[in-house]
py3Dmol code that shows the C-alpha trace and the ligand (Angstrom):
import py3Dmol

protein = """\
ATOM      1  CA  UNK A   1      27.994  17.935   6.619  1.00  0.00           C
ATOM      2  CA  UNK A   2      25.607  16.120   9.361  1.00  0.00           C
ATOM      3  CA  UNK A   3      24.054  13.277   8.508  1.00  0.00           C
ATOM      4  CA  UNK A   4      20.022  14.016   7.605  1.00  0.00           C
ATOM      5  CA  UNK A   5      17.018  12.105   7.048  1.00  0.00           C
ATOM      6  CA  UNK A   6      14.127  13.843   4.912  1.00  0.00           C
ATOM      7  CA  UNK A   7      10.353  12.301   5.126  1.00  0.00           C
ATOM      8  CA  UNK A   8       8.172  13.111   2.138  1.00  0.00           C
ATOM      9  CA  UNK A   9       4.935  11.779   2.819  1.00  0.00           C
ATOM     10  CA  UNK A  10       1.346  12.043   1.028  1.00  0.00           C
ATOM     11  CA  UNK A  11      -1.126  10.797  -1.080  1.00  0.00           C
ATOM     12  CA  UNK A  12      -0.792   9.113  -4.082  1.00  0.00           C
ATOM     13  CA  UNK A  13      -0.197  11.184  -7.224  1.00  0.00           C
ATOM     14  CA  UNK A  14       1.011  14.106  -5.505  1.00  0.00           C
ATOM     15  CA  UNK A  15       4.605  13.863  -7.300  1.00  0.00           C
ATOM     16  CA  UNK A  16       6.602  12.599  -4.026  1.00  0.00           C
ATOM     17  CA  UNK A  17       8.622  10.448  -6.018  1.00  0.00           C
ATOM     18  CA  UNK A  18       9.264  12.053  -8.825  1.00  0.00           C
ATOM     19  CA  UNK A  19      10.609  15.222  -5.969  1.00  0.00           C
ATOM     20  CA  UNK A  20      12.121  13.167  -3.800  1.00  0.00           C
ATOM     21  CA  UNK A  21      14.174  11.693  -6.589  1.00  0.00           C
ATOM     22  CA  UNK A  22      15.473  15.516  -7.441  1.00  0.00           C
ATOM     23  CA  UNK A  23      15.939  16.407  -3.928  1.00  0.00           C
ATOM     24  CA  UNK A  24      18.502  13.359  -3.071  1.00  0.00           C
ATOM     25  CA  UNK A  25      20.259  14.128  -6.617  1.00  0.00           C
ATOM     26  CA  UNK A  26      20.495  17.833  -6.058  1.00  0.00           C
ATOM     27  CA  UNK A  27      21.636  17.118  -2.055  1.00  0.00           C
ATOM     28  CA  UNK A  28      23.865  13.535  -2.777  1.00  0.00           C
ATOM     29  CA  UNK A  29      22.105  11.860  -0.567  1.00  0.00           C
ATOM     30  CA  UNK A  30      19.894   8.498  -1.139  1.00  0.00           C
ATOM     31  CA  UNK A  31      16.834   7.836  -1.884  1.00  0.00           C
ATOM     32  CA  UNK A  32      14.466   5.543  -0.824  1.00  0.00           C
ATOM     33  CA  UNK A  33      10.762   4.912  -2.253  1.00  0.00           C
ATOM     34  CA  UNK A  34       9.234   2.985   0.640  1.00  0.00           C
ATOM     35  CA  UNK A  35       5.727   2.982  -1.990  1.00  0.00           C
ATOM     36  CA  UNK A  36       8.083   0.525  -4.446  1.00  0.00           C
ATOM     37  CA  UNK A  37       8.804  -1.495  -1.820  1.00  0.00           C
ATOM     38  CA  UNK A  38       4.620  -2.104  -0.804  1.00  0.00           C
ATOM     39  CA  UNK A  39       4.410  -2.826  -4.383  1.00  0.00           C
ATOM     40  CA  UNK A  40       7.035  -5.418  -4.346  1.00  0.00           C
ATOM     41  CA  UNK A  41       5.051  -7.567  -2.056  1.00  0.00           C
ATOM     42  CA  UNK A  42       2.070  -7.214  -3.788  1.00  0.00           C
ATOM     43  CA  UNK A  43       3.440  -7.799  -6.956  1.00  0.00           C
ATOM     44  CA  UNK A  44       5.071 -11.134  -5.058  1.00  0.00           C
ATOM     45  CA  UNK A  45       1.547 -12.104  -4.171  1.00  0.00           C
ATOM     46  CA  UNK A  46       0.230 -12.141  -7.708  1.00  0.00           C
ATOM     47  CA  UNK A  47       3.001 -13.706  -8.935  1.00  0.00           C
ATOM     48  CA  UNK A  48       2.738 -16.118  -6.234  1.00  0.00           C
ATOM     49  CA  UNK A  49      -1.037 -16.912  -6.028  1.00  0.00           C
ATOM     50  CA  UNK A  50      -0.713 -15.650  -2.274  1.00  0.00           C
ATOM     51  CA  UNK A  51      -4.167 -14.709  -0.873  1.00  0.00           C
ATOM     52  CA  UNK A  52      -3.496 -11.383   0.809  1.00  0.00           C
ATOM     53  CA  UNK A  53      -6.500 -12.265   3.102  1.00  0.00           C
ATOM     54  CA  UNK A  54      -4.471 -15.993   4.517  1.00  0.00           C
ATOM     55  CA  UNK A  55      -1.982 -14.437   6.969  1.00  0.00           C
ATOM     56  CA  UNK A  56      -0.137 -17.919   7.234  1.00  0.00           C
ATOM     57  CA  UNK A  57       0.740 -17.586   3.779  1.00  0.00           C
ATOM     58  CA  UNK A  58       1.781 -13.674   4.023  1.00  0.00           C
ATOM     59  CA  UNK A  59       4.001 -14.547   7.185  1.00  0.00           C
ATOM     60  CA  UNK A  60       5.240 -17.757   5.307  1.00  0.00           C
ATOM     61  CA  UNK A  61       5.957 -15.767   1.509  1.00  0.00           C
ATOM     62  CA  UNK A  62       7.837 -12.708   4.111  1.00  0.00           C
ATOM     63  CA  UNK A  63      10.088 -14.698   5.526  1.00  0.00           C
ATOM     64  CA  UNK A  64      11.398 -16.012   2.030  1.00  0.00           C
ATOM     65  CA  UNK A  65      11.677 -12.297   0.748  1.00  0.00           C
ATOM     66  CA  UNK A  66      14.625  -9.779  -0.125  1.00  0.00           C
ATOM     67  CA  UNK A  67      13.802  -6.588  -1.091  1.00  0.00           C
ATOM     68  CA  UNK A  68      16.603  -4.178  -1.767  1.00  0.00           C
ATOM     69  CA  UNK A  69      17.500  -0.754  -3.658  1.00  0.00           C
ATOM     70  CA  UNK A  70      20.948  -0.884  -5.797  1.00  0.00           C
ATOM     71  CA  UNK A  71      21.892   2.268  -8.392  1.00  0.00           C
ATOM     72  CA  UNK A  72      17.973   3.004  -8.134  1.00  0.00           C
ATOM     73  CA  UNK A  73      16.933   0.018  -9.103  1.00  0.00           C
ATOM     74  CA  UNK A  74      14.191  -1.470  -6.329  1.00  0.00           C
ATOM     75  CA  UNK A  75      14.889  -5.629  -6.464  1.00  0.00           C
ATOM     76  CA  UNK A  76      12.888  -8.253  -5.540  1.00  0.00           C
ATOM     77  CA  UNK A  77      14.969 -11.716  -4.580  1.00  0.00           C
ATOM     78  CA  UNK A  78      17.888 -10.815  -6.488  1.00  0.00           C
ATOM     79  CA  UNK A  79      15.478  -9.692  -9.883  1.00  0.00           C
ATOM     80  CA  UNK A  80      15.156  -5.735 -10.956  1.00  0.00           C
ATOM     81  CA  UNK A  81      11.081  -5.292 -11.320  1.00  0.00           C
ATOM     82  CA  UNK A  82      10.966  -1.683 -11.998  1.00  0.00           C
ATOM     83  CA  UNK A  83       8.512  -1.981 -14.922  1.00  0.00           C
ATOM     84  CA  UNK A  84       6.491  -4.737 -13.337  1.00  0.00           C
ATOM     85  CA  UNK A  85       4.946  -2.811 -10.200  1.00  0.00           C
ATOM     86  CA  UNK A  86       3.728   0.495 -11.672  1.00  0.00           C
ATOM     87  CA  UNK A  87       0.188  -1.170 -12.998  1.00  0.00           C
ATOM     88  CA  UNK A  88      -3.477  -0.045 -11.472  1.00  0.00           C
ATOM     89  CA  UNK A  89      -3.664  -4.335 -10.646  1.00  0.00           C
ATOM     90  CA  UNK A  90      -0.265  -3.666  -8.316  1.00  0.00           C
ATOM     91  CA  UNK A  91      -0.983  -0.404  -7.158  1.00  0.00           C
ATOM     92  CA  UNK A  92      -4.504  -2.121  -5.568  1.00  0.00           C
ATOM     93  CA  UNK A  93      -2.649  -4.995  -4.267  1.00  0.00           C
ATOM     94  CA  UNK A  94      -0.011  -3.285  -2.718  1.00  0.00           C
ATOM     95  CA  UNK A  95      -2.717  -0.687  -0.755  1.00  0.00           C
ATOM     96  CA  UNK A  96      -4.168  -4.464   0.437  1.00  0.00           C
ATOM     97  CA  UNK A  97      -1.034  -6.279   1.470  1.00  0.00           C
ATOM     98  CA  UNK A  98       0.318  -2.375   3.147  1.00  0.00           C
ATOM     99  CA  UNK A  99      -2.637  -2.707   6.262  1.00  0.00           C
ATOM    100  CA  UNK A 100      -1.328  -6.271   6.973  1.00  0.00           C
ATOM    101  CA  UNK A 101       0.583  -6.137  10.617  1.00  0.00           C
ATOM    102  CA  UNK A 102       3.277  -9.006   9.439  1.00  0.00           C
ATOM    103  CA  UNK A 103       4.511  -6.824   5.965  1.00  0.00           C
ATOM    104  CA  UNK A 104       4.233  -3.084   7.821  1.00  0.00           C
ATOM    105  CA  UNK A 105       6.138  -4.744  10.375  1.00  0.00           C
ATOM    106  CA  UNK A 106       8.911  -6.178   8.421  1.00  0.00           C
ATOM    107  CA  UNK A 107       8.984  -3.552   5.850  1.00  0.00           C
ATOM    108  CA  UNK A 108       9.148  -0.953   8.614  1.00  0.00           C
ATOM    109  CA  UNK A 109      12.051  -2.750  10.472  1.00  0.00           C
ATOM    110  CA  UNK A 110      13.920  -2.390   6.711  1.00  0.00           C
ATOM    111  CA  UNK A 111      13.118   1.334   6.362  1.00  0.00           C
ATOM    112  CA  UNK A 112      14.828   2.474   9.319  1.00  0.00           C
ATOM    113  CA  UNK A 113      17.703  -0.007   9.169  1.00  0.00           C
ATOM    114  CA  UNK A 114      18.558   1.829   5.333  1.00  0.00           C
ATOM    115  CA  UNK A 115      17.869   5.305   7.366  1.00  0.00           C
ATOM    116  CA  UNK A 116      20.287   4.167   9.870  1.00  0.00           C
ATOM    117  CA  UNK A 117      23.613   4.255   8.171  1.00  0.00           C
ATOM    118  CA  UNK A 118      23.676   7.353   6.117  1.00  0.00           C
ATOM    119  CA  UNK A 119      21.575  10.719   4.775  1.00  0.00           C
ATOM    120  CA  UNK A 120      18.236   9.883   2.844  1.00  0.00           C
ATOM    121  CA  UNK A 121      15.670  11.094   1.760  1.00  0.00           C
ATOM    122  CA  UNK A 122      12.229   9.217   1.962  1.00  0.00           C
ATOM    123  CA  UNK A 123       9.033   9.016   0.678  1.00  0.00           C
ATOM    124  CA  UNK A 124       5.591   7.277   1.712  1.00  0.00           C
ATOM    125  CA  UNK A 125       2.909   7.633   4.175  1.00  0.00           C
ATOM    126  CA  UNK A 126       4.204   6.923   7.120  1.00  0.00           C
ATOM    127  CA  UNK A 127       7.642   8.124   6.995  1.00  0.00           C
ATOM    128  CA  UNK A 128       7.483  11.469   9.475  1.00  0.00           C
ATOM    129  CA  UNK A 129       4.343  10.177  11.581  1.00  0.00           C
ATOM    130  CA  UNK A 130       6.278   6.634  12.013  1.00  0.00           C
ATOM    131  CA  UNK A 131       8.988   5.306  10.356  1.00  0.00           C
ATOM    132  CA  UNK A 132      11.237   8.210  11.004  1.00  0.00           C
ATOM    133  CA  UNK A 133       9.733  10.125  13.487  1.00  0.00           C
ATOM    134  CA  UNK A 134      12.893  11.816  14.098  1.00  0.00           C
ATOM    135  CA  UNK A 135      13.987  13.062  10.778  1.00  0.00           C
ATOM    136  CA  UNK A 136      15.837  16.123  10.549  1.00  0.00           C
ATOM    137  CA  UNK A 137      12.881  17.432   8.038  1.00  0.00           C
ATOM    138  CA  UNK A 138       9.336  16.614   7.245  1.00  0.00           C
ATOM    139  CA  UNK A 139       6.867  17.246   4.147  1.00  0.00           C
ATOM    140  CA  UNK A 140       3.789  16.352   3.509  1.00  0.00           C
ATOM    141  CA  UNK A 141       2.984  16.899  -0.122  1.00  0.00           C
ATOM    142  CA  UNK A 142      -0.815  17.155  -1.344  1.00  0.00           C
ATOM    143  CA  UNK A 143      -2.403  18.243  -4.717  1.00  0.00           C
ATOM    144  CA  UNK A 144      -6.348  17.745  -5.449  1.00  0.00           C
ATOM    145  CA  UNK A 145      -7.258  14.012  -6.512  1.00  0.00           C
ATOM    146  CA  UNK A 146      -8.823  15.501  -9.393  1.00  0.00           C
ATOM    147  CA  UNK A 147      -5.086  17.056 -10.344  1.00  0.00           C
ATOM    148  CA  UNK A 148      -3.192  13.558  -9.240  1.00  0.00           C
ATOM    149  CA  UNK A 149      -5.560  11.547 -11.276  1.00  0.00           C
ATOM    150  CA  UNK A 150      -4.551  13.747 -14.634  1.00  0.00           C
ATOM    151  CA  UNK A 151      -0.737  13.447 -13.528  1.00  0.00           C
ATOM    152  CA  UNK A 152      -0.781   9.448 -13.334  1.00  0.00           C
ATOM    153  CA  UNK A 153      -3.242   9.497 -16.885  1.00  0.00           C
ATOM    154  CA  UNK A 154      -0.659  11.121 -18.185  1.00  0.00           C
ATOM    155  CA  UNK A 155       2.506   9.068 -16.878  1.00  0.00           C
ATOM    156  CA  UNK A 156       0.365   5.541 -17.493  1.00  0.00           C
ATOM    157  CA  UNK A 157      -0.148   7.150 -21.203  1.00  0.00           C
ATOM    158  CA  UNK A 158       2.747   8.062 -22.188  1.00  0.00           C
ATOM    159  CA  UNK A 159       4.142   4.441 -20.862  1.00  0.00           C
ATOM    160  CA  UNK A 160       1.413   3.460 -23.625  1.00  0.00           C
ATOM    161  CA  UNK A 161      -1.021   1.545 -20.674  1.00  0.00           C
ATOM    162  CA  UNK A 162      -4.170   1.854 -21.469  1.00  0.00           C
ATOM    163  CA  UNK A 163      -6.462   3.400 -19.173  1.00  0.00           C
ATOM    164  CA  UNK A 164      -9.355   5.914 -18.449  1.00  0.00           C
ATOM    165  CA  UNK A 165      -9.083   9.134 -16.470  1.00  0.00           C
ATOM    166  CA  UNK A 166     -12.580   8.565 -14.436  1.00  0.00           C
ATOM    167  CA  UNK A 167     -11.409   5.083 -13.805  1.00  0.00           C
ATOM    168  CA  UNK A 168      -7.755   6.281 -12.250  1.00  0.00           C
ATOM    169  CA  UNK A 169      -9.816   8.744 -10.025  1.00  0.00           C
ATOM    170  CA  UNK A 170     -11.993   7.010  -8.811  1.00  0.00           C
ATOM    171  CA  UNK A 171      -9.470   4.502  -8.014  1.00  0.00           C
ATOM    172  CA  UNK A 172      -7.035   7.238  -6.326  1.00  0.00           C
ATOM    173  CA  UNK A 173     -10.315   8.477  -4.133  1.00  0.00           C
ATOM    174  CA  UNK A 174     -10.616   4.538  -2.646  1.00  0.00           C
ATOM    175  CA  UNK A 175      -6.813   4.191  -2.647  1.00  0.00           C
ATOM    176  CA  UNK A 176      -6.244   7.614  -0.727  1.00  0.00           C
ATOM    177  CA  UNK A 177      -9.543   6.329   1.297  1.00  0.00           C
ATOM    178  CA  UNK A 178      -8.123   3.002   2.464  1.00  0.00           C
ATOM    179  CA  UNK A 179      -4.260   4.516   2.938  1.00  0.00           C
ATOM    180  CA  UNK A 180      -6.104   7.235   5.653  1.00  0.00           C
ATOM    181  CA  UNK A 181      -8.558   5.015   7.379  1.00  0.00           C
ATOM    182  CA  UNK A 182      -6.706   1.575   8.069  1.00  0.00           C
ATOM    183  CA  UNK A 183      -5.887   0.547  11.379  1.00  0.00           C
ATOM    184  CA  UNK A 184      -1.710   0.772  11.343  1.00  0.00           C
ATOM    185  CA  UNK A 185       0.194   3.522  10.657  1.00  0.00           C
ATOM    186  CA  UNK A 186      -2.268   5.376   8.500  1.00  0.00           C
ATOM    187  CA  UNK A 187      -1.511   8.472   5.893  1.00  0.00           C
ATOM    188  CA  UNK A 188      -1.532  11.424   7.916  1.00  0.00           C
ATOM    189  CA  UNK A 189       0.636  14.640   8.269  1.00  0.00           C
ATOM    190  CA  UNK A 190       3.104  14.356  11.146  1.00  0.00           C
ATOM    191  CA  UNK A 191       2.373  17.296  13.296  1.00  0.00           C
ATOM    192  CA  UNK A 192       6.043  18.813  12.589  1.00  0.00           C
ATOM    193  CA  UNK A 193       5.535  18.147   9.107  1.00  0.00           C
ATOM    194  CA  UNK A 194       5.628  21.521   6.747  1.00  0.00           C
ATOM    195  CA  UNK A 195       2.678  20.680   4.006  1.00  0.00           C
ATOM    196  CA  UNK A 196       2.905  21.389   0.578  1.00  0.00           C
ATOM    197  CA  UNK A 197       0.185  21.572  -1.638  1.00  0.00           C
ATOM    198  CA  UNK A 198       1.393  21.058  -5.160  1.00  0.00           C
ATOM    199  CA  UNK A 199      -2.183  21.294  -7.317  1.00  0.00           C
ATOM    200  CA  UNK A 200      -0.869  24.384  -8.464  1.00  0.00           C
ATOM    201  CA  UNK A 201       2.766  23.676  -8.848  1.00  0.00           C
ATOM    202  CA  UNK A 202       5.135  22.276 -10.749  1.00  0.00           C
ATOM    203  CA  UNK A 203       7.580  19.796 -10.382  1.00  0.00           C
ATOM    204  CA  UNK A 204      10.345  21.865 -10.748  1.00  0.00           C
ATOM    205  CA  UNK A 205       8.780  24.747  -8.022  1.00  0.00           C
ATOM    206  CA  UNK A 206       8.312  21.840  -5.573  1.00  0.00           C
ATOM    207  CA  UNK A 207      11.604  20.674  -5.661  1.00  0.00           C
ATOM    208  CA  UNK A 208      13.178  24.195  -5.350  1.00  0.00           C
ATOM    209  CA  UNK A 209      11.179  25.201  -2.015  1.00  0.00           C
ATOM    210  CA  UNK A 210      11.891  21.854  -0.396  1.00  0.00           C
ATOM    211  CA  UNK A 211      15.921  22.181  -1.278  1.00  0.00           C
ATOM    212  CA  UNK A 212      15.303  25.658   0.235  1.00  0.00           C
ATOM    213  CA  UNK A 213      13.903  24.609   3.424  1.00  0.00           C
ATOM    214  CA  UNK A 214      16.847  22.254   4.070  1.00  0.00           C
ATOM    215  CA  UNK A 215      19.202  24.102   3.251  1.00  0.00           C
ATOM    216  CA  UNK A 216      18.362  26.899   5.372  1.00  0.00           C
ATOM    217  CA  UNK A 217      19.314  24.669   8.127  1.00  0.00           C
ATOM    218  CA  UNK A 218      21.627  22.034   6.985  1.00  0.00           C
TER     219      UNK A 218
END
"""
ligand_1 = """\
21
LIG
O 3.527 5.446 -3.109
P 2.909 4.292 -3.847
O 1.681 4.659 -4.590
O 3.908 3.588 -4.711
O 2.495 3.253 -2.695
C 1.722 2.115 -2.952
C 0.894 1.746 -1.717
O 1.766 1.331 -0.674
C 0.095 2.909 -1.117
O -1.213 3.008 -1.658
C 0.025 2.554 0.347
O -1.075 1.715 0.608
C 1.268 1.743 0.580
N 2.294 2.475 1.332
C 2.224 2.493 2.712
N 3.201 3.081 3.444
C 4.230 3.691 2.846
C 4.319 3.707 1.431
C 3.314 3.096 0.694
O 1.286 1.963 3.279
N 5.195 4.242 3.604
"""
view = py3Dmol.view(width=600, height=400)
view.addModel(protein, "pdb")
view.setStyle({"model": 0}, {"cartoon": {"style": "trace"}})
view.addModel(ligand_1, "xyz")
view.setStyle({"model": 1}, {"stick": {}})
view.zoomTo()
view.show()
């Protein structure tokens, strides 16, 4: 079969990753959560004591930074941080360090070099309207912020975080705010992309009319 790169894009919450991840199982192909890798650099900031807002620092804390996916693992300099980056403090802090020019540009350059060599599938905000612009196939997945703030209460409770459900939404309304309105590369739907909206969906349903579309083609 050809090769084929898939874009998933959308807003947070709207269960890209979590479809993505059954897509490239169901297909063989790779996947690649472009959201972890945001993360990763903000969670290096933190970690770091890297103001976000001193660009001589980003630049500097970039160019001394490997960020790589291996068996689904996403690793930061040669360390697994799965657990570390799914917190309401990273999710902030990666939305912060994603409108800087220096890490869009570098993480961008990485996307399409792992997009180069063989079929993946993709997910972020930028992935049809940027970082693939080409891709064979294009989705952009929404749901209600009202129903993506009750799916990440739910994930963040059953990892046994606490948290508040009028807190999370309120944080995914500023979140999905900031993601749409900054300067470079902001969430939008590339105007090839098919749009699913997933509010009243499952996971499951999703994933089966997304394997559909490709394979009608592919
Ligand atoms: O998808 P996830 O919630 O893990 O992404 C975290 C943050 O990374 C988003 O809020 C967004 O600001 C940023 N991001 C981005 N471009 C992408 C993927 C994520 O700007 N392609």
């Amino acid at each position: 079969k050809k090769k084929i790169r898939v874009a998933i894009d959308g807003p947070s919450g709207a269960g890209k990753s979590t479809i993505a991840k059954a897509v490239a199982r169901e297909l063989g192909i790779d996947y690649i959560d472009t959201g972890a890798m945001y993360r990763a650099v903000g969670y290096k900031t933190i970690r770091c004591g890297v103001d976000p807002d001193d660009a001589q620092a980003i630049k500097e804390m970039l160019d001394h930074t490997e960020i790589d996916f291996s068996g689904g693992n996403i690793i930061l300099d040669g360390v697994i941080i799965n657990d570390k980056i799914r917190t309401p403090e990273i999710s902030k802090r990666a939305s912060e360090c994603s409108a800087l020019a220096d890490v869009r540009e570098k993480l961008v350059q990485l996307q399409r070099q792992m997009g180069q060599a063989k079929s993946v599938i993709m997910d972020g905000r930028d992935i049809g309207s940027n970082v693939l612009k080409d891709a064979e196939y294009k989705f952009f997945l929404t749901a209600s912020a009202e129903e993506r703030a009750r799916r990440r209460f739910e994930e963040l409770k059953e990892k046994g975080q606490p948290v508040e459900y009028g807190q999370i939404l309120s944080d995914i309304r500023q979140r999905d705010h900031k993601d749409m309105t900054r300067e470079l590369n902001p969430l939008c739907k590339a105007e090839d992309a098919l749009e699913v909206d997933s509010t009243e969906m499952g996971i499951e349903e999703v994933t089966q009319f997304i394997l559909k579309e490709i394979e009608k083609t592919w």
